[in-house]
C-alpha positions in Angstrom: -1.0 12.7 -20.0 -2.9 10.2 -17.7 -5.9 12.3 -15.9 -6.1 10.0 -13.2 -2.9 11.2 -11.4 -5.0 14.5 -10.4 -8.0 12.0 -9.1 -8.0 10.9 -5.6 -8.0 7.3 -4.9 -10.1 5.6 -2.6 -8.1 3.0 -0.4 -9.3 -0.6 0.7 -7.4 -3.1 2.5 -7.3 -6.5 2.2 -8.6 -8.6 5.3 -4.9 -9.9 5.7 -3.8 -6.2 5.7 -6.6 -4.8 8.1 -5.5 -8.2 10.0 -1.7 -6.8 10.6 -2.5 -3.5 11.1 -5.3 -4.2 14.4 -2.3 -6.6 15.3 0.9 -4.1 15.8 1.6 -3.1 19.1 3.3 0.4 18.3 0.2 2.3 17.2 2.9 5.1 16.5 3.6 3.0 13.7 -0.2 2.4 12.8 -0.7 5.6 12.6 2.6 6.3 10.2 1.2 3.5 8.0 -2.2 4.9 7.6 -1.1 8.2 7.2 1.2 7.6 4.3 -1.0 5.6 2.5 -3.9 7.6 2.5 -1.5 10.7 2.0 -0.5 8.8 -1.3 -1.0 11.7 -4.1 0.6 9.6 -6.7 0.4 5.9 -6.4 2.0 5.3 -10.2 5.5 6.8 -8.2 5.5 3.7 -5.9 7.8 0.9 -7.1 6.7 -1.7 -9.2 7.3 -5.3 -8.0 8.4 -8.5 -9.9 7.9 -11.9 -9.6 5.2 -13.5 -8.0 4.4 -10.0 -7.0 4.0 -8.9 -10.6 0.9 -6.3 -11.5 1.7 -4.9 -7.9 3.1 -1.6 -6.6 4.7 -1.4 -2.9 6.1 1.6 -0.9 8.6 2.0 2.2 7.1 3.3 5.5 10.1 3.0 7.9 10.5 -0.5 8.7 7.5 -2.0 7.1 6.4 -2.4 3.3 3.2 -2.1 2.2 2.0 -3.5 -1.1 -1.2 -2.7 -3.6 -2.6 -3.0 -6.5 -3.9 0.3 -8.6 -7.0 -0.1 -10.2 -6.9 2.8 -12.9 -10.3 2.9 -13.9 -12.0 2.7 -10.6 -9.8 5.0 -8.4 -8.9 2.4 -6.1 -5.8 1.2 -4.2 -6.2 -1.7 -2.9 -3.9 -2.2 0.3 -3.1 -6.3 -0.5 -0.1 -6.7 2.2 1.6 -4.8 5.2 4.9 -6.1 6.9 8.2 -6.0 7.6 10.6 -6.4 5.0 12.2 -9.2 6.6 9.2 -11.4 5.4 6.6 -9.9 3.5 8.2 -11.2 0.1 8.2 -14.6 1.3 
């Protein structure tokens, strides 16, 4: 059983992230974003991505994806990129 599911996770994002977020013109959807994320209760649910994404997790919120890396042993999520889906993987 891994313990750290019950743990809570402290969130840092990325400058690029941060970046995107003080960008958006709907702070609606600032606000959704920020919400689920730091609503997250269990980041190891999220989906795992491939490629040149590998060792990262992302989920859906609405339009946009946003996509971390878990760091198990600290307790952190690290928030690495925010955007729609459109062209955040390229």
């Amino acid at each position: 059983m891994d313990s750290t599911k019950d743990m809570d996770y402290e969130i840092h994002f990325s400058s690029a992230a941060d970046k995107y977020l003080k960008k958006l013109s709907n702070k609606d959807d600032v606000k959704r974003i920020r919400d689920t994320i730091y609503n997250l209760k269990d980041p190891h649910n999220s989906k795992k991505l491939k490629g040149k994404f590998k060792g990262l997790n992302r989920i859906q919120v609405g339009k946009y994806r946003v996509i971390f890396k878990i760091y198990k042993k600290e307790l952190i999520i690290l928030v690495v990129e925010i955007g729609r889906r459109s062209n955040i993987y390229n």
